[in-house]
N, C-alpha and C positions, 0 to 999 in steps of 0.2 A: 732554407736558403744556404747558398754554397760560397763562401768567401776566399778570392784566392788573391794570392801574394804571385803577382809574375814580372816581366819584362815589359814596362812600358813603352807602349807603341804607338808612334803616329799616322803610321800606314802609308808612308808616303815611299812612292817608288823608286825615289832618291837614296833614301838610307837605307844602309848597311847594318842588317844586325848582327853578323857573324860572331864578332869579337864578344860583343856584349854580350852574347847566346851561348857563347863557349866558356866565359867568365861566369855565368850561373847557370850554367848546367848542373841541373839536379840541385835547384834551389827553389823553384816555383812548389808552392803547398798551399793544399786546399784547407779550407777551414770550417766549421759549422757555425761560429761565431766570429764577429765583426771584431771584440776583445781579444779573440784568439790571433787571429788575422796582423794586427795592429801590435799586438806585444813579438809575433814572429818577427815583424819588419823592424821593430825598434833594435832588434840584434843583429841590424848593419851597420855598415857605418853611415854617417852623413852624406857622404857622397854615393853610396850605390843603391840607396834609401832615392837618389832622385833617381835612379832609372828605374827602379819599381815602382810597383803601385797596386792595388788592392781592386779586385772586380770583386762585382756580385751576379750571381746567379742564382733568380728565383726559383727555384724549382723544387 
């Protein structure tokens, strides 16, 4: 399984991810573990910890 750390999305045709996209550029990381995954995020801060968020992919 593949764990990634990115840009949470709610897909709505409305918003704008520009800023936010330009603001973690070259911050999204994949992971093989869920611990791995979860200790990268915790070295945001609080606030940009809510615009990410953590997929999985089974594969």
């Amino acid at each position: 399984m593949i764990y990634t750390v990115q840009v949470k999305r709610n897909y709505s045709e409305y918003e704008d991810y520009t800023t936010i996209d330009a603001y973690f550029q070259g911050s999204e990381r994949q992971f093989n573990t869920q611990e791995q995954a979860v200790a990268y995020l915790n070295t945001f801060e609080d606030w940009e910890q809510d615009l990410l968020c953590i997929d999985l992919f089974p594969f």
